[in-house]
Structures are given as C-alpha cells and as structure tokens.
ChimeraX commands (.cxc) that place a marker at each C-alpha (Angstrom):
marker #1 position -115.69,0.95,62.82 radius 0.5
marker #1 position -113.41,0.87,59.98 radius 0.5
marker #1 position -113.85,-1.15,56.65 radius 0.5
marker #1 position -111.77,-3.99,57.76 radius 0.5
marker #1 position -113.77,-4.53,61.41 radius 0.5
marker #1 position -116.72,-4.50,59.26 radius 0.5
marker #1 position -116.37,-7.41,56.52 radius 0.5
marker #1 position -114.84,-9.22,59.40 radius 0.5
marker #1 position -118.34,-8.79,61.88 radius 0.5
marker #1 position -119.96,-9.32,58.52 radius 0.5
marker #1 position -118.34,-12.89,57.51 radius 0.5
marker #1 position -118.81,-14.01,61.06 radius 0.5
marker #1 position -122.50,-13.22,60.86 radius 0.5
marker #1 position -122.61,-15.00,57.48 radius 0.5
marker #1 position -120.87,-18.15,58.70 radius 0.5
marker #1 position -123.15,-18.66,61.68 radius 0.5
marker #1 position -125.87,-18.40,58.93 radius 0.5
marker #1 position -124.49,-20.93,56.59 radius 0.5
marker #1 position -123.93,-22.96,59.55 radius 0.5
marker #1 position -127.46,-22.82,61.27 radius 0.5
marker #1 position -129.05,-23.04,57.50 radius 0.5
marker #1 position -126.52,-26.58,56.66 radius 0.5
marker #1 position -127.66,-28.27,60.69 radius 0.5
marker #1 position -131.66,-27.01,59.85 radius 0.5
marker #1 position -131.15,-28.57,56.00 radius 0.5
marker #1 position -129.60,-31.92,57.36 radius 0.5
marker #1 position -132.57,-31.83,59.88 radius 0.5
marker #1 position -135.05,-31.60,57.59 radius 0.5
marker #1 position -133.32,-34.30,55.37 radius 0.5
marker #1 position -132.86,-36.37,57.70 radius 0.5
marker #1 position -136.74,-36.36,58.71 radius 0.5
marker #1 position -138.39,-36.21,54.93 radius 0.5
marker #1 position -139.57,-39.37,52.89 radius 0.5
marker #1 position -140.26,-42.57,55.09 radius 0.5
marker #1 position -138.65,-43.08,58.50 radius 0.5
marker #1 position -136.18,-45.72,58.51 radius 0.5
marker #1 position -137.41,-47.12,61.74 radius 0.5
marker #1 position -140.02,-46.07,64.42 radius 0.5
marker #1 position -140.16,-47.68,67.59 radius 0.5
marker #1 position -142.47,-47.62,70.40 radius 0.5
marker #1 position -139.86,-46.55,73.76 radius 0.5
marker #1 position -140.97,-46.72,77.11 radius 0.5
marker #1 position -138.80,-44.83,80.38 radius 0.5
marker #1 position -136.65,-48.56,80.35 radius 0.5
marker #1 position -135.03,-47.49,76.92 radius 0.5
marker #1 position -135.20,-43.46,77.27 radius 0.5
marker #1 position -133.45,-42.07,80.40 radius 0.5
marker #1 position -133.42,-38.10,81.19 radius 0.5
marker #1 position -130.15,-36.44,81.04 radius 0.5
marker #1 position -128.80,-34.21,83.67 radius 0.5
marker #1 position -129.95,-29.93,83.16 radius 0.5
marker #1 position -126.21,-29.60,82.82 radius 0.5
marker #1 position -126.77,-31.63,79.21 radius 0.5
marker #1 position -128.82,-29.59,77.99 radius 0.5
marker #1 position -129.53,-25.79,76.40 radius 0.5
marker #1 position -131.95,-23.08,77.16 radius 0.5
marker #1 position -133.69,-24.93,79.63 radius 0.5
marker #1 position -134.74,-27.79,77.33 radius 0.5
marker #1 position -135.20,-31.31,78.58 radius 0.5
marker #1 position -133.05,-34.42,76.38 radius 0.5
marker #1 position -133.20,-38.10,76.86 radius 0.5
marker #1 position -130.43,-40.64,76.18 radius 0.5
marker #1 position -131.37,-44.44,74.82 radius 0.5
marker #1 position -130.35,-47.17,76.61 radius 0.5
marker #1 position -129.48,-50.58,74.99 radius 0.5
marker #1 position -127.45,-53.13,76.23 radius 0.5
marker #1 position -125.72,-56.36,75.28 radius 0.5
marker #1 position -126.69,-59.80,75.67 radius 0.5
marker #1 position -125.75,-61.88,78.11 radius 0.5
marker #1 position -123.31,-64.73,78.00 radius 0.5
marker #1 position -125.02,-68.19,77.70 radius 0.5
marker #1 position -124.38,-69.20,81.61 radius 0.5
marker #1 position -126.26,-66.82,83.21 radius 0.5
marker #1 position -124.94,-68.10,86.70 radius 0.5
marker #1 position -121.65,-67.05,86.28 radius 0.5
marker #1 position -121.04,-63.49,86.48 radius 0.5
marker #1 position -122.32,-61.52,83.26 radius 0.5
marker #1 position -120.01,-60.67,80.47 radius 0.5
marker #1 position -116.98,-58.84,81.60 radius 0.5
marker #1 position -116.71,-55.07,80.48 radius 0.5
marker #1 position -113.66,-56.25,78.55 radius 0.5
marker #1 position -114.98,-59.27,76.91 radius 0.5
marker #1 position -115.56,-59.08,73.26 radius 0.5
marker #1 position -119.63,-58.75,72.37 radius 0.5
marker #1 position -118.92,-59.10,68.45 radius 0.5
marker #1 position -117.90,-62.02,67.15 radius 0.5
marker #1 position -114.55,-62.49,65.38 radius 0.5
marker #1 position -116.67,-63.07,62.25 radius 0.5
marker #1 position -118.04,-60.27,62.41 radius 0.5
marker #1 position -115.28,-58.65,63.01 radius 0.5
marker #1 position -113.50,-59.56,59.86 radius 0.5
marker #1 position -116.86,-58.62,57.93 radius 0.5
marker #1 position -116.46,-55.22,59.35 radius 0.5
marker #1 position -112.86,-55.10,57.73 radius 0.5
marker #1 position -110.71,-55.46,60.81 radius 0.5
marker #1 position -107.53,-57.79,60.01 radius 0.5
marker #1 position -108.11,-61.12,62.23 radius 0.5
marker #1 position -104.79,-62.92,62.68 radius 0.5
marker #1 position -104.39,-66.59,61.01 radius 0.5
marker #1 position -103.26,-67.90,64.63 radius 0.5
marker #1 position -103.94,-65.94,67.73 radius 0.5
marker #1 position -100.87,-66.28,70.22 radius 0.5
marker #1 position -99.83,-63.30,72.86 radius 0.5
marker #1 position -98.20,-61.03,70.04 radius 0.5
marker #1 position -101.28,-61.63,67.44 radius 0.5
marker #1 position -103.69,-60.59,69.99 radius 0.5
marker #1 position -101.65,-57.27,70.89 radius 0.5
marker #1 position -101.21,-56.68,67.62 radius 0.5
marker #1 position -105.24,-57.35,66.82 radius 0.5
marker #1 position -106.14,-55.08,70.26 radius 0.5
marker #1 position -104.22,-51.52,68.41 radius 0.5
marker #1 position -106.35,-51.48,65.24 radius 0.5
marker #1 position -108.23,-48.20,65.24 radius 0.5
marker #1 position -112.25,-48.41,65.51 radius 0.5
marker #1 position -113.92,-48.56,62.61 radius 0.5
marker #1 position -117.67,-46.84,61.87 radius 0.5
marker #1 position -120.37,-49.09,61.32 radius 0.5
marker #1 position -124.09,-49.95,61.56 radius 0.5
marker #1 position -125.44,-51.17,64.80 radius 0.5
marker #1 position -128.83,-53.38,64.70 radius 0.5
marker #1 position -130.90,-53.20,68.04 radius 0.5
marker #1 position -133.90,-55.30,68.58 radius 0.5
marker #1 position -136.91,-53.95,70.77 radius 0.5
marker #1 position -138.80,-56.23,73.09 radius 0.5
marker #1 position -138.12,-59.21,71.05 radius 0.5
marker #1 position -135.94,-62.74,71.35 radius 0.5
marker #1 position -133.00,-61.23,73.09 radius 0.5
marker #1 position -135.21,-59.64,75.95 radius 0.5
marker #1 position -137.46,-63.12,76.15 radius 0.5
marker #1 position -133.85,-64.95,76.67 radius 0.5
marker #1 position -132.63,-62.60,79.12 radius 0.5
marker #1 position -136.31,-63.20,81.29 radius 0.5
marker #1 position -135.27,-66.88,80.64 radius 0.5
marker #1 position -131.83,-66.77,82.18 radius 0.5
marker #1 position -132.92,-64.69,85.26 radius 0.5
marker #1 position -135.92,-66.85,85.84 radius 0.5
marker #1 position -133.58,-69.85,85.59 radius 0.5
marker #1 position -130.54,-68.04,88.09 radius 0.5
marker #1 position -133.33,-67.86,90.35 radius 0.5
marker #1 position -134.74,-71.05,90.24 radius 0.5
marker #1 position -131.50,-72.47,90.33 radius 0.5
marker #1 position -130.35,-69.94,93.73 radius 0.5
marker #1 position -133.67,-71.14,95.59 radius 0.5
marker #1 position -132.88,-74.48,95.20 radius 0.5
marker #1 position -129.63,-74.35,96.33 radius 0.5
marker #1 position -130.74,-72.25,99.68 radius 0.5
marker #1 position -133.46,-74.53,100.41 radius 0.5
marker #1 position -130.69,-77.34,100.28 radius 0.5
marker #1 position -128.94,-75.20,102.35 radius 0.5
marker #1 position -131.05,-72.94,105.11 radius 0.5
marker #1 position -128.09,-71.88,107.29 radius 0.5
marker #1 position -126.08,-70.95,104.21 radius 0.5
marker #1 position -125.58,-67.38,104.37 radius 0.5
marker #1 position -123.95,-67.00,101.25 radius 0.5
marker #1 position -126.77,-68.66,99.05 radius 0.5
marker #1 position -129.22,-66.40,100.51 radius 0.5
marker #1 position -127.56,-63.19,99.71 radius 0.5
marker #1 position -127.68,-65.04,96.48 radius 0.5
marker #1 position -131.01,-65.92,96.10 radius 0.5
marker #1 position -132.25,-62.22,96.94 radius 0.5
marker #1 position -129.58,-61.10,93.90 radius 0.5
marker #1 position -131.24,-63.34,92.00 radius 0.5
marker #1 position -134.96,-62.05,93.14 radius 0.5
marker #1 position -133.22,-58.28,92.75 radius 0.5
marker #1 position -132.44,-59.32,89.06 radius 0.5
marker #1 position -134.98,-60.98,87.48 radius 0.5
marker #1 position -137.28,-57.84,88.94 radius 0.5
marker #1 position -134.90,-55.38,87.41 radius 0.5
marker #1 position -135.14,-57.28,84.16 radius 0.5
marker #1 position -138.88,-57.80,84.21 radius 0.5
marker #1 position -139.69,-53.92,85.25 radius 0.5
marker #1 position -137.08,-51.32,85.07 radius 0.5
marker #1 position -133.91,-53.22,82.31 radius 0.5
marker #1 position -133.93,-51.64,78.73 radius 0.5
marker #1 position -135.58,-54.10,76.51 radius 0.5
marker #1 position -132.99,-52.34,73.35 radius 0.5
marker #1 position -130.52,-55.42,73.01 radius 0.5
marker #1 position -127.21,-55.40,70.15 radius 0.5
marker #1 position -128.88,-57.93,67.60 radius 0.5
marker #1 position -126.17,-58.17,64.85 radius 0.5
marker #1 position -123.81,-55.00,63.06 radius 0.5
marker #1 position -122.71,-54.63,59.41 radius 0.5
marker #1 position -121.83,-51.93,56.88 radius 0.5
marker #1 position -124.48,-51.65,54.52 radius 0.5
marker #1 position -127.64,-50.16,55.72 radius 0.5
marker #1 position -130.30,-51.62,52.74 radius 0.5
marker #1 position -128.69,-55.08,53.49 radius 0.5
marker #1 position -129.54,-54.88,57.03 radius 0.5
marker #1 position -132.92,-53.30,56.44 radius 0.5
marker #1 position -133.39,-56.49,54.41 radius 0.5
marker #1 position -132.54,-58.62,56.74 radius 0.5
marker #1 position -134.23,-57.14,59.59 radius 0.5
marker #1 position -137.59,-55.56,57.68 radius 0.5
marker #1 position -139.32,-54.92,61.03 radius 0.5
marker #1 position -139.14,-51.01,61.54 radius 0.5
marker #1 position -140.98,-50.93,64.67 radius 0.5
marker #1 position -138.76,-54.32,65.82 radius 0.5
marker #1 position -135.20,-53.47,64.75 radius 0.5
marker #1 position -133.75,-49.73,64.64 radius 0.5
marker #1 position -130.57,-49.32,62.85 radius 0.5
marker #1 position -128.04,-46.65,63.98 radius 0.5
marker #1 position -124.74,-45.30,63.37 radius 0.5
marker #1 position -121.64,-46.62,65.87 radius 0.5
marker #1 position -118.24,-47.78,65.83 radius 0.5
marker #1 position -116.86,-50.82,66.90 radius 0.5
marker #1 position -113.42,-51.41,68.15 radius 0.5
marker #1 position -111.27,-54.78,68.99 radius 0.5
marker #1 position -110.98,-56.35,72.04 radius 0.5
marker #1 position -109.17,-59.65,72.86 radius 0.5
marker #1 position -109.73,-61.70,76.08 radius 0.5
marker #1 position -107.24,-64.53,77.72 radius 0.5
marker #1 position -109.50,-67.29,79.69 radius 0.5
marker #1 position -107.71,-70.29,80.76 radius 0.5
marker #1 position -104.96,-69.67,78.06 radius 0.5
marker #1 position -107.15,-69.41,75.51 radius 0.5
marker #1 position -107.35,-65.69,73.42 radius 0.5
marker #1 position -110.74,-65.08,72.26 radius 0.5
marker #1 position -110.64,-62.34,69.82 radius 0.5
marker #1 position -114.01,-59.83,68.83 radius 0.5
marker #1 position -115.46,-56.42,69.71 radius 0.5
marker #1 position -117.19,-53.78,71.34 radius 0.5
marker #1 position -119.37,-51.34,69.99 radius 0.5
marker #1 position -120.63,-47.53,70.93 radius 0.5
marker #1 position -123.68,-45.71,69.77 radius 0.5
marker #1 position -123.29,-42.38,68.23 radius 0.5
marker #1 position -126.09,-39.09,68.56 radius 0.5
marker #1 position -128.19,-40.89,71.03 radius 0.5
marker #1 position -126.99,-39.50,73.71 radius 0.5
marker #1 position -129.37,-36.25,73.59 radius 0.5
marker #1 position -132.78,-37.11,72.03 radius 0.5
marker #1 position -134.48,-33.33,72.51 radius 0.5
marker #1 position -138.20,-33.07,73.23 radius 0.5
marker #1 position -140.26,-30.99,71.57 radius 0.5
marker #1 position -141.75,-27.99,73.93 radius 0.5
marker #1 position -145.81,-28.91,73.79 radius 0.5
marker #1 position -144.58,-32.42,75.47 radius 0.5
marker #1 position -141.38,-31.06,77.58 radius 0.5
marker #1 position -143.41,-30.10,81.28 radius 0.5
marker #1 position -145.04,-32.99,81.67 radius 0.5
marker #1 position -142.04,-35.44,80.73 radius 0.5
marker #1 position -140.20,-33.15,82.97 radius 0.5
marker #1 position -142.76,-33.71,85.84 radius 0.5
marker #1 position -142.77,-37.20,85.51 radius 0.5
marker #1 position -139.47,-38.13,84.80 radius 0.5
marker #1 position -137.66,-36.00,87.60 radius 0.5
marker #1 position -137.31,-38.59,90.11 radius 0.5
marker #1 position -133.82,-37.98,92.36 radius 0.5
marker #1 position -132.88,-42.19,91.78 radius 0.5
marker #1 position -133.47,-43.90,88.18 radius 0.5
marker #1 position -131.84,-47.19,89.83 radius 0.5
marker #1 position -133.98,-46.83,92.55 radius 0.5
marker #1 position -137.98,-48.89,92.60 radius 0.5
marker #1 position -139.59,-45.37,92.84 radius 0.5
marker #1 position -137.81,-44.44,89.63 radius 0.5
marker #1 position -139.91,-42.15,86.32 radius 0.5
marker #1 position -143.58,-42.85,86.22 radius 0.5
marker #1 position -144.08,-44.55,83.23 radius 0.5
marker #1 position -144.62,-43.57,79.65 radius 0.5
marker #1 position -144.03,-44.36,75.92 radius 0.5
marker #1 position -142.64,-42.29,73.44 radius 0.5
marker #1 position -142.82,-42.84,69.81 radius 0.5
marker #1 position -138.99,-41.94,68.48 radius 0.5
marker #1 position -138.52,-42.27,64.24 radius 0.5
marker #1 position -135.33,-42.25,63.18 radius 0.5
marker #1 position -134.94,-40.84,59.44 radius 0.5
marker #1 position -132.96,-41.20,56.43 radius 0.5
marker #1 position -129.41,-40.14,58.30 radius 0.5
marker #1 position -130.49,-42.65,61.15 radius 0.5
marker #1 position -131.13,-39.90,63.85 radius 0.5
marker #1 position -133.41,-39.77,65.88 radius 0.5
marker #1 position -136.42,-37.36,66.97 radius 0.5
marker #1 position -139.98,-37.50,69.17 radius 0.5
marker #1 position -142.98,-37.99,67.27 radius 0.5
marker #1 position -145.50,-38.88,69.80 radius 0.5
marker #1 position -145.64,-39.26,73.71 radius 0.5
marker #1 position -148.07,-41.38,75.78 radius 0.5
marker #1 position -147.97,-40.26,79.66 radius 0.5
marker #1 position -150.44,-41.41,82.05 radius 0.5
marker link #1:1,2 radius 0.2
marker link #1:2,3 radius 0.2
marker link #1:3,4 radius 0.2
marker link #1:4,5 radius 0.2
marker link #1:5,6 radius 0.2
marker link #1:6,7 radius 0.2
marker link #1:7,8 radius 0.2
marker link #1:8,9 radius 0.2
marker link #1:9,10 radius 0.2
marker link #1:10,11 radius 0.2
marker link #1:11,12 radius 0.2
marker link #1:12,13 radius 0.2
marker link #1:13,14 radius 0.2
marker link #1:14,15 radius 0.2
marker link #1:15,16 radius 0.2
marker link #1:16,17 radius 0.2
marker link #1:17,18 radius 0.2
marker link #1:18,19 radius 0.2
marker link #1:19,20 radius 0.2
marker link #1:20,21 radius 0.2
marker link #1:21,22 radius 0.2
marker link #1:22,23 radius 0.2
marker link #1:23,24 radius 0.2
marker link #1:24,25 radius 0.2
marker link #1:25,26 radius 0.2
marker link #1:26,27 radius 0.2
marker link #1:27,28 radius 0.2
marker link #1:28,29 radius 0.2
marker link #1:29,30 radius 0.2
marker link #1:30,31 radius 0.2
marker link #1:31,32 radius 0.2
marker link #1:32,33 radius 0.2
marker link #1:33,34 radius 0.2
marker link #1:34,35 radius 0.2
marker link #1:35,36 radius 0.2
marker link #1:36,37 radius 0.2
marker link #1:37,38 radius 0.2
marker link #1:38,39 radius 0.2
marker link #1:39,40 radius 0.2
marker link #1:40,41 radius 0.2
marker link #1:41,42 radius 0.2
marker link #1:42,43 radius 0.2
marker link #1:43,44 radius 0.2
marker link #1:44,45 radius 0.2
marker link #1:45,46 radius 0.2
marker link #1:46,47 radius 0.2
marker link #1:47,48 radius 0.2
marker link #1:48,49 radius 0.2
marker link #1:49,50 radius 0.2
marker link #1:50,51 radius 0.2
marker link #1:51,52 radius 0.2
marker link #1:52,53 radius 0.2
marker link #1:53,54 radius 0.2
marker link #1:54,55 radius 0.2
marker link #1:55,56 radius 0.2
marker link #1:56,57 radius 0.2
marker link #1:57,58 radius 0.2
marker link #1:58,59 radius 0.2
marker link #1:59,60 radius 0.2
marker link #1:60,61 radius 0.2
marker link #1:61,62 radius 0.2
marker link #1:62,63 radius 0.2
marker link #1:63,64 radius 0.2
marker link #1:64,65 radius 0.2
marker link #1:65,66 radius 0.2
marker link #1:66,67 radius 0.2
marker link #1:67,68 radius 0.2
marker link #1:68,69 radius 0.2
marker link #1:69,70 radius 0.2
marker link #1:70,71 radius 0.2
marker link #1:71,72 radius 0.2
marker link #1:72,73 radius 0.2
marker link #1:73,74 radius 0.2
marker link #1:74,75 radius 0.2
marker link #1:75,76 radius 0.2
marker link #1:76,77 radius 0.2
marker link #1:77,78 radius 0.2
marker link #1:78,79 radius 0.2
marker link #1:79,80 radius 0.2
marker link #1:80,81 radius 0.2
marker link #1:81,82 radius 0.2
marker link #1:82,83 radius 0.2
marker link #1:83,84 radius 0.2
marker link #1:84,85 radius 0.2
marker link #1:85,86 radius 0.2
marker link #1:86,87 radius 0.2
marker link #1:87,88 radius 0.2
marker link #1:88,89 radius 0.2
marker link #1:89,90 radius 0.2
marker link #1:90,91 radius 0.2
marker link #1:91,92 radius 0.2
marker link #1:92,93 radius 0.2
marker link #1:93,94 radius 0.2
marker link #1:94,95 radius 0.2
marker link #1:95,96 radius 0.2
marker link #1:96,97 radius 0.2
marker link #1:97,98 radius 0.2
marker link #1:98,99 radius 0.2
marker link #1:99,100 radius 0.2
marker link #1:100,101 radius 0.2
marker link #1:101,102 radius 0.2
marker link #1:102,103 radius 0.2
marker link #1:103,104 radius 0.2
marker link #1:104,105 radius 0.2
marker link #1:105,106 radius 0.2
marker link #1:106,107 radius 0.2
marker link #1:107,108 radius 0.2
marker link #1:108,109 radius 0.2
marker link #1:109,110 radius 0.2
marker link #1:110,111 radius 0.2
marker link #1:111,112 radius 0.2
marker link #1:112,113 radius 0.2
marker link #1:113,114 radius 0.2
marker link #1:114,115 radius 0.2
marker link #1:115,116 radius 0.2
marker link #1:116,117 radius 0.2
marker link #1:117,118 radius 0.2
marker link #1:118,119 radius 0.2
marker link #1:119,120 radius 0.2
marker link #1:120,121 radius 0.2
marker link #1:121,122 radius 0.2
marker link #1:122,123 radius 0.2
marker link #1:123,124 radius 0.2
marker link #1:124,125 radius 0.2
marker link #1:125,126 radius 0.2
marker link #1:126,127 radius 0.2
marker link #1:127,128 radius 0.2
marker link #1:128,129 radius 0.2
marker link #1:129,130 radius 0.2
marker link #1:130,131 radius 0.2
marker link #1:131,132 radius 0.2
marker link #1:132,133 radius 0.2
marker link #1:133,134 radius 0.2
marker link #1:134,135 radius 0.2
marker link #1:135,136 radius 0.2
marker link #1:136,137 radius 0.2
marker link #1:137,138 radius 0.2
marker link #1:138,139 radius 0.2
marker link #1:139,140 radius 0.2
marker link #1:140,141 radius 0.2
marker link #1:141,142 radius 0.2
marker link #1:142,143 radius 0.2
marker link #1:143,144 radius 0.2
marker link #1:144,145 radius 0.2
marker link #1:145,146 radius 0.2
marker link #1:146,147 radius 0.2
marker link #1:147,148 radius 0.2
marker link #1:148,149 radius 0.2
marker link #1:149,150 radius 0.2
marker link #1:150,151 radius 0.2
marker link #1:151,152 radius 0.2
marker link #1:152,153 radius 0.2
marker link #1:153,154 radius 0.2
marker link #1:154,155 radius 0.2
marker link #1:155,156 radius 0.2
marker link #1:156,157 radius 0.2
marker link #1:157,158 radius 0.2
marker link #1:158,159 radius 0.2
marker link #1:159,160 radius 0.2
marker link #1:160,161 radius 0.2
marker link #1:161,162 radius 0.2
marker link #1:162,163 radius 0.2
marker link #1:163,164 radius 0.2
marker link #1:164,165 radius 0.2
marker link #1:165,166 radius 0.2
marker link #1:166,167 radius 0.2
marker link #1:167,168 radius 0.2
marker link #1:168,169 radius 0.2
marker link #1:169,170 radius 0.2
marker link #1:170,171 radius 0.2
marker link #1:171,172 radius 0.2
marker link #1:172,173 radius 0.2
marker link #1:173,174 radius 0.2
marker link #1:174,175 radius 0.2
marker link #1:175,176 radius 0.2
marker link #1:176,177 radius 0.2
marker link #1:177,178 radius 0.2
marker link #1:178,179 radius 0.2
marker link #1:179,180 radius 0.2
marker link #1:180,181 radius 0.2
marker link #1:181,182 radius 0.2
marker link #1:182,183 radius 0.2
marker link #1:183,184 radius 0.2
marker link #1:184,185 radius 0.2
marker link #1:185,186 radius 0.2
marker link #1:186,187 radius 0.2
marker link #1:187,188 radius 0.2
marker link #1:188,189 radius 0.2
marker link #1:189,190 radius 0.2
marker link #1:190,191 radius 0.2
marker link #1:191,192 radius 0.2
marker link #1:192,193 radius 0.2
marker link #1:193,194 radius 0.2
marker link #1:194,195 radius 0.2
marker link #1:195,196 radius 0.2
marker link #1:196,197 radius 0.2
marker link #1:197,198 radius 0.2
marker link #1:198,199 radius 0.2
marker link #1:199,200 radius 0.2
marker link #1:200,201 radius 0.2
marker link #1:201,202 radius 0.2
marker link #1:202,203 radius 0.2
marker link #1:203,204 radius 0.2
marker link #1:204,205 radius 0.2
marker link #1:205,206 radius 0.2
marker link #1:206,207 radius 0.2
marker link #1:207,208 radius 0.2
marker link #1:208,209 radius 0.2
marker link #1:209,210 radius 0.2
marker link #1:210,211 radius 0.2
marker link #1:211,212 radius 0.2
marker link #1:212,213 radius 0.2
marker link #1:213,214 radius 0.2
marker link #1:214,215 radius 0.2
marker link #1:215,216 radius 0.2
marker link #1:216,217 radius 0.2
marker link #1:217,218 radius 0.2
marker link #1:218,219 radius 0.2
marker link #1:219,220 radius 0.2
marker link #1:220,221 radius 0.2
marker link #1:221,222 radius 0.2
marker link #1:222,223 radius 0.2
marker link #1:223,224 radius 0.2
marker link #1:224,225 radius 0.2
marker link #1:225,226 radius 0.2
marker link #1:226,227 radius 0.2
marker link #1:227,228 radius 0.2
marker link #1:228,229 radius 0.2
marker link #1:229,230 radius 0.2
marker link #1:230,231 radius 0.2
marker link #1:231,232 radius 0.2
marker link #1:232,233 radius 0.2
marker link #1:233,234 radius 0.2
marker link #1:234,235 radius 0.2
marker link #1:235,236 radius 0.2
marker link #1:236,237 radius 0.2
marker link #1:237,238 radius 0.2
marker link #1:238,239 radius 0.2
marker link #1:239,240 radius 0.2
marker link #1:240,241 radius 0.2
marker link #1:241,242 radius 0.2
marker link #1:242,243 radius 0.2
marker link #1:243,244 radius 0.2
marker link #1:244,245 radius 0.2
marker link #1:245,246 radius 0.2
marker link #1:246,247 radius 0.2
marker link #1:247,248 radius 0.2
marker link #1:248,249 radius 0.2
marker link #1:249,250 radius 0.2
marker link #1:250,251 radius 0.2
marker link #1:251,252 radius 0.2
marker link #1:252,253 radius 0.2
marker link #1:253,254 radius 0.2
marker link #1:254,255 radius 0.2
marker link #1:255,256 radius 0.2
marker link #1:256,257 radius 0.2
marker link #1:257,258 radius 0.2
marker link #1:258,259 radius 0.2
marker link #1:259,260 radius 0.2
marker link #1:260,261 radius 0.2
marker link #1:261,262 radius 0.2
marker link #1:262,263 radius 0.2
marker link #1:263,264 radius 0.2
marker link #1:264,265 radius 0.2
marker link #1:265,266 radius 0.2
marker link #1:266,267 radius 0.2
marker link #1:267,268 radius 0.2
marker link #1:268,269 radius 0.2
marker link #1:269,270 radius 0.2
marker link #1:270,271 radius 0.2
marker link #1:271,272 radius 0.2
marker link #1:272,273 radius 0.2
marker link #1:273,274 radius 0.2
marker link #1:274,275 radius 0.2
marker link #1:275,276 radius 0.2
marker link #1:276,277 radius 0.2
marker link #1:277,278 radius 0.2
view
C-alpha cells in the first residue's frame, strides 16, 4: 500500500471516529442534568416499527399523537387538508398572514416554506377527556336516531361506527394530543410546567389554506421530528418484542399492554428509562 492509500484509509478511519465520538457526545448531552419531560407511555402512544426500521436486530418504537378533533364531532373529523394551527399562531410562528385572504392571497400564503418549531403534546389530559366526550355524544346522538328509525339501514351502520369509535378511543386511540406550538422552549415550559403532562418536541409546521362555502380559512399543519425510532435498550428488548409482535395493531387482539417510562432531555429527544410489562 503506498503512502497516499494509507493517509487516505487513515482519514476515513479518523472521520468515522470523530463522527461516532460527536453522535455519543450529543447523546450524552442530550441525557445529562434534568429531563425536560418524562412521561408515563402506554402501547396507545408507542407503536413497534417494522424489522426493516431497524439495525442489528434491535427493536424501535414510533410515538403516536394526534390532533384534536373539530368541535362537531358528527360531521366527519377534520379533513387531512384542513389547517390544525390557528392563523394566530401561525403569524406567531413568523409565517406572513395576508391582510385580506381572497383566491391569490391564499396561494400565495399555501408556498411559504415550513418553518421549525416547538410542538406541545398533552398526555391523558383535557384534549383526550373531550375527545371521550364527543364520541360518547356521536353515539348517543346515532342511537337515538336508529331507535327513531329501526328499518333505517343507514343509521345502523352508523350507530355501530359510532360504538366502533368511542371503543377505539376509550381502549386502543393515542391519548398524545397537539396542545399549542411556539418558538421558545423556557416560555412553553412555563406555560405548561407539567413534565409528566406536557412533552415538548422539535417539529415543523407548514401552511395550509382551506375553501368551505367560499370562505378561505387560513392555518397549519405540523410534523414531529426523531420520534419516529425510539430504540430499546437490550435488558427490556425480548420481552417488548414478545409482547408487542402481534400481526394487526388496528385489530382488538392488538400488543398486550404495557407502560414505558420515555424522558426526553435537554435536546428534546427521547430515550427508555423504565418499562412496566405484565
């Protein structure tokens, strides 16, 4: 090998080092001092990602949140297109919100680029309790109208959505709901001081418009980022594996149940602390 092959091998090797020694200091940053949140996550919020996801035969879960829902739950939920951020919010974020909203304003408002921001998700708390609300409500309102109706065959393929639903939202939904976004972590740590309530993490948000009836409502969507592949550490990985390889998540006989303690440190990413299985 001549001197040129060599210091080449040689920087490569070096590289990977610098690299692997930055990712294991930004780990160990991440997870030193207090955690900014740590929530208690049950198989509703942590769902097991496919072998192809993951590396050397390691086992990663993703968290599921959601968005509310729109304040008449017996119309269909919010549209994948509909904005879930407010305009207000919106223009707090730093997104340019046109002074009247016609066809070309809400074109022009829909090609901004996505921004980064902070994403506030609330465990198990208001949000959830509405959603029971509205589902219990849909149903009461779906077996009233088939009892007014017997011979209705529409209402009753209604009324068992509606039974479908509010089981689905009582046993199996994530209870991780979109409470609010912002920019500025310590002023949404103040406002939301419950760290086993409210986990902050990192996202983007981008704008959406929506025409209903000739009216343009303007807002946003958001995405999570680095949730998507929560690793387990090995002394807990066989038995999460056992019980959380069932063939149909959306199915009744979906993961057996089980709660994991996940902190999430001072770069808002997430690891496994603790897991309760039965």
């Amino acid at each position: 090998m001549n001197w040129t092959r060599t210091h080449a091998l040689l920087g490569g090797v070096g590289l990977i080092l610098l690299v692997n020694a930055v990712a294991l200091g930004g780990v160990a940053w991440n997870r030193s001092g207090e955690a900014d949140s740590r929530l208690p996550l049950s198989q509703r919020e942590l769902l097991r990602n496919s072998s192809w996801h993951n590396e050397n035969s390691g086992l990663s879960l993703r968290l599921q949140w959601r968005f509310p829902s729109e304040d008449e739950y017996a119309k269909p939920r919010r549209l994948a297109w509909a904005p879930q951020i407010t305009a207000r919010q919106m223009e707090e974020l730093g997104f340019a919100m046109p002074e009247q909203v016609d066809d070309n304003s809400a074109r022009h408002f829909d090609r901004q680029q996505s921004r980064a921001a902070l994403l506030v998700l609330e465990l198990d708390g208001p949000l959830y309790q509405r959603e029971l609300q509205l589902a219990r409500k849909h149903l009461e309102e779906a077996q009233q109208a088939a009892n007014a109706a017997p011979d209705n065959h529409k209402l009753d393929y209604e009324l068992k959505y509606a039974r479908s639903a509010l089981n689905s939202e009582e046993k199996h939904a994530s209870r991780l709901l979109l409470k609010d976004v912002g920019l500025h972590q310590a002023a949404l740590r103040q406002r939301y001081p419950d760290r086993q309530r409210y986990l902050i993490v990192q996202g983007r948000v981008r704008p959406i418009s929506q025409l209903h009836e000739h009216i343009w409502t303007l807002g946003g969507t958001a995405s999570a980022l680095g949730l998507d592949a929560i690793n387990v550490p090995h002394h807990w990985r066989e038995r999460l594996d056992e019980i959380t390889a069932q063939p149909n998540r959306a199915a009744d006989s979906r993961a057996q149940p089980f709660v994991a303690e996940v902190a999430f440190g001072r770069r808002l990413e997430p690891w496994i602390d603790k897991v309760e299985m039965p």
